[in-house]
C-alpha positions as CSV (number, residue, x, y, z in Angstrom):
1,X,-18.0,-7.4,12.6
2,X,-15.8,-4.9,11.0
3,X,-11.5,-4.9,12.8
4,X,-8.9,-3.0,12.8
5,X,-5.4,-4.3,14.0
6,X,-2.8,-1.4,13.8
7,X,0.6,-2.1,14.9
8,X,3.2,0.4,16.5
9,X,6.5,-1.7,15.0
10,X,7.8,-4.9,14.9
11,X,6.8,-8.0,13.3
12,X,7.9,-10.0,10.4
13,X,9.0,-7.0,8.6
14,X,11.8,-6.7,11.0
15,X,12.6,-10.6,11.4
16,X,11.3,-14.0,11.3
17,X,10.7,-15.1,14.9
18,X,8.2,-15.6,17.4
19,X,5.3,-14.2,15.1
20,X,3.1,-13.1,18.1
21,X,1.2,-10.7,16.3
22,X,0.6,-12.4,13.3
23,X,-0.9,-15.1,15.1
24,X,-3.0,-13.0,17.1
25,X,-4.1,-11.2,13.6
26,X,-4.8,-14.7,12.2
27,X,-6.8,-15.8,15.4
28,X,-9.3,-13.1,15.2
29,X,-10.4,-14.9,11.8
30,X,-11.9,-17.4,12.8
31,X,-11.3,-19.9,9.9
32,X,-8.7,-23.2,9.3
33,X,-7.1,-21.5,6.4
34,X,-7.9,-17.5,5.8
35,X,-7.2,-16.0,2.8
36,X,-4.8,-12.8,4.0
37,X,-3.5,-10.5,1.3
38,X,0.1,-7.9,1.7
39,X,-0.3,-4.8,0.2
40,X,3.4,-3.8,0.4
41,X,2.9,-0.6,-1.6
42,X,4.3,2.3,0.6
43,X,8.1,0.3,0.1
44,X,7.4,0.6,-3.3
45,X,6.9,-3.5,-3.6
46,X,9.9,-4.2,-2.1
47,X,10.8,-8.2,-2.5
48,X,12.7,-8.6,0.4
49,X,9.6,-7.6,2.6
50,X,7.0,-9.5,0.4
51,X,9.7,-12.7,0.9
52,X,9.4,-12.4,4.6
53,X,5.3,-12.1,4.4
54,X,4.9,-15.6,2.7
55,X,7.8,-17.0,5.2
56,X,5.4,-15.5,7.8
57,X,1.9,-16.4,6.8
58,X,2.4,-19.6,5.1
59,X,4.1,-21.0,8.1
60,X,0.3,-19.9,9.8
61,X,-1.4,-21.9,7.8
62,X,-2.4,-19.3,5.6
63,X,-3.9,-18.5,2.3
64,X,-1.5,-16.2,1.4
65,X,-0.7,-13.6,-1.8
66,X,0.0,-10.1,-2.6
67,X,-0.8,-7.4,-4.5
68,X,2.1,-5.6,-6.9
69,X,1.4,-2.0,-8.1
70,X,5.1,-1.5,-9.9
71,X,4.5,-4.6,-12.1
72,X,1.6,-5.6,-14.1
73,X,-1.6,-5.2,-11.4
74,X,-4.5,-7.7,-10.8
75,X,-8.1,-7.1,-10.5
76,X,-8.0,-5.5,-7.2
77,X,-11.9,-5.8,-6.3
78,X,-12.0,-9.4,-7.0
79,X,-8.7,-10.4,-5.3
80,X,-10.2,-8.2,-2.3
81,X,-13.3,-9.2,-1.9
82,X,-12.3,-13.1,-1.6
83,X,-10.0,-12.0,1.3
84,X,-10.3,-12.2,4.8
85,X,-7.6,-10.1,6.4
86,X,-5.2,-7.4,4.7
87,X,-2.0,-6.8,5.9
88,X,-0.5,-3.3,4.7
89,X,3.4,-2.8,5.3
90,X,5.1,0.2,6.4
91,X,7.3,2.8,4.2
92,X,5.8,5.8,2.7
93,X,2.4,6.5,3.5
94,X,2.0,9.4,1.1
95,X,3.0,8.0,-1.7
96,X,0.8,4.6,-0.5
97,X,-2.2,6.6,-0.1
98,X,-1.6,8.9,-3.9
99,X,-1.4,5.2,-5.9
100,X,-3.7,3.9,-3.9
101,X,-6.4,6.0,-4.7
102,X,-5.7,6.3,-8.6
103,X,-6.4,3.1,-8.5
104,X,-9.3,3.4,-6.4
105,X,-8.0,0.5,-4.4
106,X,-9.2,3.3,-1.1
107,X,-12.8,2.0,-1.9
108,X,-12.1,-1.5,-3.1
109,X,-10.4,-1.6,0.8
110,X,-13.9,0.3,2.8
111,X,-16.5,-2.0,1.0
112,X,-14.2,-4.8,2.1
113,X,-14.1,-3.5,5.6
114,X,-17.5,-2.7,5.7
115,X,-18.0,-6.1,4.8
116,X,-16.0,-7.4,7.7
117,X,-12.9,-8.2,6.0
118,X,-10.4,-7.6,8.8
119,X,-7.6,-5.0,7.7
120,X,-4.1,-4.8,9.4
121,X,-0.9,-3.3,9.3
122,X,2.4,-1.6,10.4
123,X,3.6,1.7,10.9
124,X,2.2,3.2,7.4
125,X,-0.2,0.3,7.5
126,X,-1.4,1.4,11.3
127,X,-1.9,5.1,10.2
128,X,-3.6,4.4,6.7
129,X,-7.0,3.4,8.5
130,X,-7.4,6.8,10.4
131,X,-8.8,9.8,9.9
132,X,-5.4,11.7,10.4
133,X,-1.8,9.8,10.7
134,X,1.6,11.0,11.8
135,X,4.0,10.4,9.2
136,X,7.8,10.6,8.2
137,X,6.6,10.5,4.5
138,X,9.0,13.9,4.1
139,X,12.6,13.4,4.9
140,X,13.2,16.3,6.5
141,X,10.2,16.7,9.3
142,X,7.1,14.7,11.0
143,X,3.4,15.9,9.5
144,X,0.0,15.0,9.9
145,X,-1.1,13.3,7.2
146,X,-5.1,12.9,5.8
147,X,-5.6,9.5,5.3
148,X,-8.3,7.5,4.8
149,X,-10.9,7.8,7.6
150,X,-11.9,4.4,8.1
151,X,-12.2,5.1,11.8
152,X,-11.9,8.5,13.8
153,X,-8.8,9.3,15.0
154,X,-5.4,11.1,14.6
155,X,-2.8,8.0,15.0
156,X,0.9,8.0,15.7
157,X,2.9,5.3,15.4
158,X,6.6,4.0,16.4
159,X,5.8,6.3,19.5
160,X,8.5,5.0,21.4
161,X,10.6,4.0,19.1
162,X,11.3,7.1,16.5
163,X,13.0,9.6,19.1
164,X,11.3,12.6,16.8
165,X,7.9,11.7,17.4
166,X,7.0,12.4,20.9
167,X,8.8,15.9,20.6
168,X,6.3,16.1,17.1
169,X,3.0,14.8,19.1
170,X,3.7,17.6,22.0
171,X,4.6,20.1,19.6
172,X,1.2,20.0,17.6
173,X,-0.6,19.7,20.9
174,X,0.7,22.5,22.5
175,X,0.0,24.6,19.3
176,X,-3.8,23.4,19.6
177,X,-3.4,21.8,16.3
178,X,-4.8,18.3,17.4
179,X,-6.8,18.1,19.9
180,X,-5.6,14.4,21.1
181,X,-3.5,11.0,19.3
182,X,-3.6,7.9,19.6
183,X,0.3,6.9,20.0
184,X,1.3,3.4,19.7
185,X,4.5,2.3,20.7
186,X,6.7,-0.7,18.9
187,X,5.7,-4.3,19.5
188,X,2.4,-3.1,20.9
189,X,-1.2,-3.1,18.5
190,X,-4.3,-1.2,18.7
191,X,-7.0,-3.6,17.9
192,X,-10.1,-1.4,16.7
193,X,-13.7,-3.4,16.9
194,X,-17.0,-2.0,14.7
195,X,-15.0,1.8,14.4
196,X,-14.4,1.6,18.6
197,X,-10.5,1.2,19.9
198,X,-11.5,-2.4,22.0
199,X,-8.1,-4.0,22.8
200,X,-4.2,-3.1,23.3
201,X,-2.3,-5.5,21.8
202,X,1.4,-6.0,23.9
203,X,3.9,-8.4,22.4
204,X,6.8,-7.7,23.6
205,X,9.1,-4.8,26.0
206,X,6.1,-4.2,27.8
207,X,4.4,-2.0,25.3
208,X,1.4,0.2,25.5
209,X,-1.1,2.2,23.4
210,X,-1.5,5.8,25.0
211,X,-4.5,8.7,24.7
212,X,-2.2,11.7,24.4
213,X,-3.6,14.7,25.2
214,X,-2.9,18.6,27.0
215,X,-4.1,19.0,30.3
216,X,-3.1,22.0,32.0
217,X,-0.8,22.7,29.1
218,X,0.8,19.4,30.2
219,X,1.1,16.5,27.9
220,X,-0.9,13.4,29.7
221,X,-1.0,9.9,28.6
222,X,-4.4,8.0,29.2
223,X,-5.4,4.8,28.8
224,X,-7.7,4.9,25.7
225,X,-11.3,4.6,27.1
226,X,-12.8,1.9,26.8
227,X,-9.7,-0.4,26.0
228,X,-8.4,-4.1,27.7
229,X,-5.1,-4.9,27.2
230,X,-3.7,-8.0,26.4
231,X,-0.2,-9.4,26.7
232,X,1.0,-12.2,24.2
């Protein structure tokens, strides 16, 4: 079974505390003691985010280690194929995806999930899995961003919580240069199951995944077909 857990925002990244998500990540393992893996490359291997991961996982009864690209890097396919989740942080997904894929970690991470290694992540780490991703890679304006088609889909995260982005998602919609997104809001996951959005993940201020789409050249927010949503 190949999974895909995309957060909107929140988490460990932000602070050490109830760890609803992570758990529910974790759960869909299935195993005493996974083996998960941060890649924390879109902050550019920032320490004070990788501290909070193993304060995070290990307390979860994890396997846990990480994966440096600004130091001296490991053999990425073996210490990805012996993995069973991934969790990607959030920061600059541009810059994520360019030393990514000098590396050819972007292929390393498909086999993997092809495999059924389940792949994670926040904000940058939601978006990296799509087709498409709305980022705030440039400083000065939103974009939509190629990224690395794992799964169909133009995805938006921090929906709610980024007061650009809505205006951004109706701009491009209006100008017919999307057709739809997938918008997830903070403290909310979309939980993707075999390439098929399956489950809206809520953990906290009663969040929500939306459709977003034009209808009538107004913007309309669906439930994504086909989804259940949970509440931890």
């Amino acid at each position: 079974m190949k999974q895909i857990i995309a957060i909107g925002g929140g988490g460990f990244g932000r602070e050490i505390k109830d760890l609803k998500i992570e758990q529910y990540i974790v759960k869909q393992c299935q195993k005493e003691k996974p083996s998960i893996c941060f890649i924390p490359t879109a902050t550019g291997d920032d320490i004070g985010y990788i501290e909070n991961f193993y304060k995070a996982f290990d307390s979860l009864n994890c396997k846990t280690s990480h994966i440096d690209f600004f130091k001296r890097t490991i053999n990425l396919e073996k210490h990805i194929n012996n993995q069973d989740i991934i969790f990607v942080g959030g920061g600059n997904t541009k810059s994520m995806l360019a030393v990514w894929r000098e590396w050819g970690l972007d292929k390393i991470l498909f086999n993997a999930y092809s495999n059924g290694t389940i792949m994670s992540g926040v904000s940058a780490g939601a978006i990296c899995w799509f087709q498409q991703g709305i980022t705030d890679s440039w400083k000065e304006y939103q974009a939509v961003l190629p990224c690395l088609g794992f799964i169909n889909g133009i995805c938006c995260p921090h929906y709610d919580e980024e007061p650009e982005r809505i205006p951004f998602v109706s701009k491009i919609l209006k100008s017919n240069e999307i057709d739809d997104c997938l918008a997830i809001e903070g403290f909310c996951a979309l939980h993707v199951v075999n390439d098929i959005p399956r489950y809206v993940v809520s953990f906290g201020n009663d969040s929500n995944c939306h459709n977003v789409c034009l209808k009538d050249n107004e913007i309309s927010h669906e439930q994504i077909l086909n989804t259940e949503r949970i509440k931890l």
